[in-house]
C-alpha positions in Angstrom: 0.0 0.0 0.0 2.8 2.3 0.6 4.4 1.5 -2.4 1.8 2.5 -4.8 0.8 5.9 -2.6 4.4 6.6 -3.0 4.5 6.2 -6.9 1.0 7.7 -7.0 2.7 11.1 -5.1 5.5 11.3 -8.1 3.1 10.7 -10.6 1.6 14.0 -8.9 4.7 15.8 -8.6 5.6 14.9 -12.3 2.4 16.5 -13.5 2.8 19.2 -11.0 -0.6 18.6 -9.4 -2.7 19.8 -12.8 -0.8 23.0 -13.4 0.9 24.1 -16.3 3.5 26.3 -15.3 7.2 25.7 -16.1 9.3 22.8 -14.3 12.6 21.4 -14.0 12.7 17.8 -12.9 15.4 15.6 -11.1 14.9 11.8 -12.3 14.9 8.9 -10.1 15.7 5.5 -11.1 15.7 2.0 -8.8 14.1 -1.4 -8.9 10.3 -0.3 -7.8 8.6 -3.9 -9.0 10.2 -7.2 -8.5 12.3 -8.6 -6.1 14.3 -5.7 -4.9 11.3 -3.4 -5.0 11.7 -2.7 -1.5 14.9 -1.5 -1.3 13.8 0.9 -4.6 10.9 2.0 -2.5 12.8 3.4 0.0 15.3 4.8 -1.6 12.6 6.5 -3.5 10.7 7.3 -0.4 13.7 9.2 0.6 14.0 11.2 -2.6 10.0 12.1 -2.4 10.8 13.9 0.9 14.0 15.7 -0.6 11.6 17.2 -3.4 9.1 17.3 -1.1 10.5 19.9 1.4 12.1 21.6 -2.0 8.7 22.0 -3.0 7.4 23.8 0.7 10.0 26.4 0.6 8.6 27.6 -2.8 10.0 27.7 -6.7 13.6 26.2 -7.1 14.3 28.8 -10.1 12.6 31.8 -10.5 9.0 30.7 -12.1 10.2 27.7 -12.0 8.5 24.4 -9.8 10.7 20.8 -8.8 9.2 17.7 -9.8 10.8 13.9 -9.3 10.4 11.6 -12.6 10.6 7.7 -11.2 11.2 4.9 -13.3 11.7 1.8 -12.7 14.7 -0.3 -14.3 13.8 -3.9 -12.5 17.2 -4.5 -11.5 18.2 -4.8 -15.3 20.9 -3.3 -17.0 18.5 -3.4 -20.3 15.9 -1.8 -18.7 18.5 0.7 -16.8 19.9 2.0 -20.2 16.3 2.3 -21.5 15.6 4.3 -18.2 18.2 6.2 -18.7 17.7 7.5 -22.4 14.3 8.0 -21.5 15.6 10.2 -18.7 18.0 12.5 -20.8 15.2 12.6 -23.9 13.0 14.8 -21.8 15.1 18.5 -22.2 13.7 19.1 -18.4 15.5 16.8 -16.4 18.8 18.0 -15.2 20.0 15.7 -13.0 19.2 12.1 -11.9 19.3 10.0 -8.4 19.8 6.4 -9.2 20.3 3.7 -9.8 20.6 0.5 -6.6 22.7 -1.7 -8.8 26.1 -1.6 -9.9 25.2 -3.5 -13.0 22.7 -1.2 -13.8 24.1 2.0 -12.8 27.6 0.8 -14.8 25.7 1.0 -18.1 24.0 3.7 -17.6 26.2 5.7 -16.3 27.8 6.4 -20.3 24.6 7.5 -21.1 24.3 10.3 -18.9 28.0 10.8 -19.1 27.1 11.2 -23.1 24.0 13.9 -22.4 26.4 15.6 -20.0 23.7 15.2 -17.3 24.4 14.9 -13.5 24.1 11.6 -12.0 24.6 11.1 -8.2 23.7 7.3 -6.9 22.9 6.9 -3.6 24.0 3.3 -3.6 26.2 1.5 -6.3 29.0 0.9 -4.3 31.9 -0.8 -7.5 34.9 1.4 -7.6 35.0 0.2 -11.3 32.2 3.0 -12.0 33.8 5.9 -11.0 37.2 4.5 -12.3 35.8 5.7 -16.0 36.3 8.7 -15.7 33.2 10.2 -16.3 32.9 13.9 -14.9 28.8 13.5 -14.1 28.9 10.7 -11.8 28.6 11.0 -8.4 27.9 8.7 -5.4 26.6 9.5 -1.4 28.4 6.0 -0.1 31.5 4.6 0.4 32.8 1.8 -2.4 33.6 -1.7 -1.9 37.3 -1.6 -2.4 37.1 -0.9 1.3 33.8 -2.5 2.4 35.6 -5.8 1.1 38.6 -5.6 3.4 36.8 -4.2 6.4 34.4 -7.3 6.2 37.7 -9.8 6.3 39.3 -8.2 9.3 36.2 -8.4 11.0 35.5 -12.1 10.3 38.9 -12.9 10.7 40.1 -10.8 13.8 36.7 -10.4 15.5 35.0 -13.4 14.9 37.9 -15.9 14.3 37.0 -16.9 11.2 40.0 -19.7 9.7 37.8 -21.5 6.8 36.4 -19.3 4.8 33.9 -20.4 1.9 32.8 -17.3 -0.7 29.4 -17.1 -2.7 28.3 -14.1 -5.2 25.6 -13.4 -6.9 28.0 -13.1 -10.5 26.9 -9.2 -10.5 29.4 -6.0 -10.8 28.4 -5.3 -7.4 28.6 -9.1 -6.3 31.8 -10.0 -7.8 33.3 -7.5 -7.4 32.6 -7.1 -3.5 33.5 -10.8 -3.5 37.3 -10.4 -5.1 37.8 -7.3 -2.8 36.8 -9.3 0.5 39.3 -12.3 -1.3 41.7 -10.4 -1.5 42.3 -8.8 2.1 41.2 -12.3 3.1 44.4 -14.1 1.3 47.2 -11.2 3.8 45.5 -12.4 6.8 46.3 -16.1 7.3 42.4 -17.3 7.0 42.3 -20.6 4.4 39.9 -19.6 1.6 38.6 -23.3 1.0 36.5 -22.2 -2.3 34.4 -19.4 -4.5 32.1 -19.7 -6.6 28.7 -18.0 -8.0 24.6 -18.3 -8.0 23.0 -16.7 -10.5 20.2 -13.7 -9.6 16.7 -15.0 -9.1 17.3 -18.7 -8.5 15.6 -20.4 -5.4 17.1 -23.5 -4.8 20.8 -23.6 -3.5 20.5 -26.5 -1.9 23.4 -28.4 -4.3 25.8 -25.7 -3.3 24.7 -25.4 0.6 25.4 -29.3 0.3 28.7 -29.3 -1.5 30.1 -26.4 0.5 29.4 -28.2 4.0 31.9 -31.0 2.8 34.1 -28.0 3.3 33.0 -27.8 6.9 34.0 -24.1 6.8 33.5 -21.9 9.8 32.5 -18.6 7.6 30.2 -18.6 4.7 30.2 -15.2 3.1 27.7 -13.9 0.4 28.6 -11.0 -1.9 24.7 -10.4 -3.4 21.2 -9.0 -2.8 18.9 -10.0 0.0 15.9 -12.3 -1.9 18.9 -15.0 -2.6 20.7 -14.2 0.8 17.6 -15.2 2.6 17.3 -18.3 0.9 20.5 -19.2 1.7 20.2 -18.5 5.2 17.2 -20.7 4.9 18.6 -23.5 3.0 21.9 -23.4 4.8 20.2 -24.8 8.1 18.4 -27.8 6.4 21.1 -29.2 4.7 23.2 -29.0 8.1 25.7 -26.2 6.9 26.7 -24.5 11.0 29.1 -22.2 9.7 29.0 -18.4 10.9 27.1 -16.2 8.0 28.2 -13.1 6.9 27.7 -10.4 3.8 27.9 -7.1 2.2 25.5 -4.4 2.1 22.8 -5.9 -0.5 21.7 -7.9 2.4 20.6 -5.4 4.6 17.1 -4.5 4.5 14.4 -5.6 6.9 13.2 -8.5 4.3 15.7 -10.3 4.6 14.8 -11.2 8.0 11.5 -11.4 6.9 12.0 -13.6 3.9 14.9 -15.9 5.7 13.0 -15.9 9.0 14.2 -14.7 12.2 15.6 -17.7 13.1 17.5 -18.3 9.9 18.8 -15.0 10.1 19.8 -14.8 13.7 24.0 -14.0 14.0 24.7 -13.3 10.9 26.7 -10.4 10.2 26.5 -7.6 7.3 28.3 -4.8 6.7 27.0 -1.5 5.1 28.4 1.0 3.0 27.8 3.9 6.1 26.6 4.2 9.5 23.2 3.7 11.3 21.3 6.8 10.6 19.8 6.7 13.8 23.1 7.4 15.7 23.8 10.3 13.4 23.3 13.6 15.3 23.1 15.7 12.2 20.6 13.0 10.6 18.1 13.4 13.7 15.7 15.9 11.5 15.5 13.5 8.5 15.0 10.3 10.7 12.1 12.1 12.6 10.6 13.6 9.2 10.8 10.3 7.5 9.2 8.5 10.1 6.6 10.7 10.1 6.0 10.4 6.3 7.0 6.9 5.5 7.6 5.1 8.4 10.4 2.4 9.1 13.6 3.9 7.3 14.8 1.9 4.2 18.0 0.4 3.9 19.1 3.2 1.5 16.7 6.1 2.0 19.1 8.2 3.8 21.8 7.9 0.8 18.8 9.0 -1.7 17.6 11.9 0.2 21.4 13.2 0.4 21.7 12.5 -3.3 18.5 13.9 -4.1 19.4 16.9 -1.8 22.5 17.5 -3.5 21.0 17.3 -6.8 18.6 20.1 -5.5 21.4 22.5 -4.3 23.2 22.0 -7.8 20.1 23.4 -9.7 19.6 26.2 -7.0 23.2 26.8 -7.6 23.2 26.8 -11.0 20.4 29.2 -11.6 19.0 27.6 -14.6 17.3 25.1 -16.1 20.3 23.9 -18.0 22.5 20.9 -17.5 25.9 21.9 -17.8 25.5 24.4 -15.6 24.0 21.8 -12.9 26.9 19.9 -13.6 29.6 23.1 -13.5 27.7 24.0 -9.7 28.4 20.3 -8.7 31.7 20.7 -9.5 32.2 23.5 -7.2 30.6 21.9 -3.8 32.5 22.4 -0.8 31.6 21.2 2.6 27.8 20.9 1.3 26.0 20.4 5.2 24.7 17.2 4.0 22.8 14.6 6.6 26.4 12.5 7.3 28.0 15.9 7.7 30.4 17.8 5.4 30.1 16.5 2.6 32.4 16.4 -0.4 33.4 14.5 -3.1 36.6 13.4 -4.6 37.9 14.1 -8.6 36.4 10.8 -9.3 33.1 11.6 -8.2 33.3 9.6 -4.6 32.3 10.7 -1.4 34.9 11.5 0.8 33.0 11.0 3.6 33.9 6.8 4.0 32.2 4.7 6.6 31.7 0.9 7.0 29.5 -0.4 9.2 29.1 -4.0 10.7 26.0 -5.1 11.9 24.6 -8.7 13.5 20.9 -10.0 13.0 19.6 -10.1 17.1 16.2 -11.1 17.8 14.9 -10.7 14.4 16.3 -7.1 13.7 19.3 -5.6 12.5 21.8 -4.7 15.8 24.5 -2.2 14.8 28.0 -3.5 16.2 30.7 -0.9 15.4 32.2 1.5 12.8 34.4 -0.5 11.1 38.4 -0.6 9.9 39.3 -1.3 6.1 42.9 -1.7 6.9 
């Protein structure tokens, strides 16, 4: 129900309520249908309240109103390039806030780059992306080049991890997690007893659970998104596999308690691409205003509304409706009071602001442990 009031409020904003006057839109782009729709949702919830407040304090040019466009790329790197040209057809949108995944924002990415339009994702955490060089991209988290490493020290140093058995999901975000945690794993004296990959969408990993408990690792560790993580955790128990669970930041959103059930889910460890938002003194405001809006806080909808927020302050800056000079104002931010605090970004178009988190499943909800170290 809150997912379709959601899109039925930017389907309002993008028709500006029934008037006519001029607009300039920021896009939005995340899975909103399928399996990952509710991390989409909330990123996009958090986006809504960005525009939203925009929107209270009156015209974001002169004679000019804000609207969000949201469209929904299904987790697809297809359907995220067809997003994307659909985003940079329309002369009125100057910037964009998406997309979730790597493989979808990796694509896409060229074609903003090409229509020289600002893109800020809140989420997609590869350092291959900004590694292209492209001088519109822009990202609110921190990348898994050190959310890798900062989940083997923990499992090695904290929890005592010695056999270590690695799934991905075969995605840029999932690979590519996976290699970085390999890596650090391989310097600190843990035994990496195998890797290998499930493919997106699948439900029955009961071959693998079964072959890797032959292993009779003490670690499993899964570098994907939370519908196949649950399963796992799931699938893990009745095939007898005891080994510790642990796994990047595509696991953590409230379904996959729901879908793995709390007593799947219970000790496992995730790490996150930031901090809980809750402990955040400058982030008190936005948790109390989405809570009041939206309720429970996405997994992500803090990382959208900065994003969003940004993208905001680049067209105020820029003074026009026009998207190079959106992109010239973002060029110049310094210190921009974001929700994390200062915030600013590096020549590559990363946040400098770079935070892992570790948190545990407890009594079927996510516990935060500690700030994490990469190194």
């Amino acid at each position: 129900m809150r997912r379709r009031a959601a899109l039925a409020l930017v389907a309002l904003l993008a028709a500006g309520c029934g008037r006519s006057q001029p607009v300039v839109k920021i896009g939005f782009v995340g899975p909103l249908t399928g399996d990952q729709a509710p991390v989409g949702q909330g990123m996009l919830n958090g986006a809504i309240l960005a525009v939203e407040q925009a929107k209270a304090q009156g015209p974001i040019l002169p004679g000019l109103e804000v609207e969000l466009v949201a469209l929904d790329d299904q987790r697809s790197p297809t359907q995220a390039v067809s997003a994307a040209k659909k985003l940079v057809a329309d002369p009125d949108v100057v910037a964009v806030v998406g997309h979730l995944n790597s493989s979808c924002t990796m694509p896409a990415s060229a074609v903003y780059h090409q229509a020289g339009m600002l893109q800020i994702t809140p989420v997609s955490s590869n350092p291959q992306i900004s590694r292209q060089g492209f001088e519109t991209f822009y990202r609110t988290c921190a990348t898994d080049d050190l959310q890798g490493p900062a989940a083997a020290l923990f499992a090695v140093r904290e929890l005592g991890a010695r056999r270590v058995f690695i799934l991905d999901d075969m995605t840029t975000y999932g690979r590519g997690l996976a290699n970085e945690f390999k890596r650090k794993l391989k310097g600190l004296g843990a035994e990496l007893l195998g890797h290998e990959g499930i493919p997106q969408g699948d439900k029955d990993f009961t071959p693998v659970l079964t072959k890797i408990k032959a292993y009779e690792p003490d670690l499993l560790y899964f570098a994907g998104m939370f519908p196949e993580g649950a399963l796992l955790m799931k699938q893990r128990l009745r095939v007898g596999l005891t080994s510790r669970f642990m796994g990047g930041d595509g696991l953590y959103d409230a379904s996959l308690i729901t879908l793995a059930t709390p007593e799947a889910a219970e000790g496992a460890y995730i790490t996150t691409i930031g901090s809980d938002v809750r402990q955040i003194p400058t982030a008190q405001a936005f948790v109390r205003a989405y809570e009041a809006r939206f309720g429970p806080i996405g997994a992500y909808s803090a990382y959208a509304y900065e994003a969003a927020n940004i993208a905001l302050w680049a067209v105020r800056t820029a003074g026009a409706k026009d998207r190079g000079a959106v992109l010239a104002a973002m060029k110049g931010l310094r210190d921009y009071p974001g929700i994390f605090g200062p915030q600013n970004f590096d020549v590559k178009g990363d946040s400098l602001i770079k935070v892992i988190g570790i948190f545990t499943v407890r009594d079927g909800r996510f516990e935060f442990v500690k700030t994490a170290s990469w190194d």
